[in-house]
N, C-alpha and C positions, 0 to 999 in steps of 0.2 A: 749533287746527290747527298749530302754532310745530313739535310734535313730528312730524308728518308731513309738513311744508315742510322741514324740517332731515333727514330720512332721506331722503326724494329728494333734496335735494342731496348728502347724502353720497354716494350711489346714481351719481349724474349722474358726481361727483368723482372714483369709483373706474372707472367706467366710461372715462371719458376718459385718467384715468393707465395706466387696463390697457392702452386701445388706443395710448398713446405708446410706452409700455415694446414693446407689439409690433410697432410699426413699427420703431421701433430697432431690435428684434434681427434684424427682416428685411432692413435697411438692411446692419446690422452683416456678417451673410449672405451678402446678395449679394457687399457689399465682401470677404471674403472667396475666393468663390466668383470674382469679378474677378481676383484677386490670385494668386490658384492658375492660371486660363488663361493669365494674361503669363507666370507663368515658365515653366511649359508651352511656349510658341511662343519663348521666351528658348531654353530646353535643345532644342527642335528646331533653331530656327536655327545654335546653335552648332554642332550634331552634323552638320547639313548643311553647314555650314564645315571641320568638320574633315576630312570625307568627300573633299569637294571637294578640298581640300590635297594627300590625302593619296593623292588618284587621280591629282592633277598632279605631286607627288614621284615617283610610278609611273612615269607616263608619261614624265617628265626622266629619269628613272635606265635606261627602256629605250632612250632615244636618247643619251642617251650614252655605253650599252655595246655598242646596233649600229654 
């Protein structure tokens, strides 16, 4: 039975690296998928900065031409 104790292990062996590999890549995934929403709220923050600035340059420029 050496020959079918040694293919269920192979069996077991692949089994376990298949499901590493696709944890990984869903790991890999998510960290991606993280990485994309930070700069996401990075480039809105900013653009709500620059908004902000640039409605307060506005508003400076009309009191100091009334």
């Amino acid at each position: 039975m050496g020959i079918l104790d040694d293919a269920k292990d192979l069996a077991d062996s692949a089994g376990r690296h298949i499901s590493e590999k696709a944890k990984d890549l869903r790991e890999q995934a998510s960290d991606a998928l993280d990485g994309a929403k930070a700069d996401a709220k990075v480039a809105k923050a900013e653009a709500e900065r620059d908004s902000t600035e640039a409605k307060n340059e506005a508003r400076k420029a009309m009191r100091d031409a009334g």
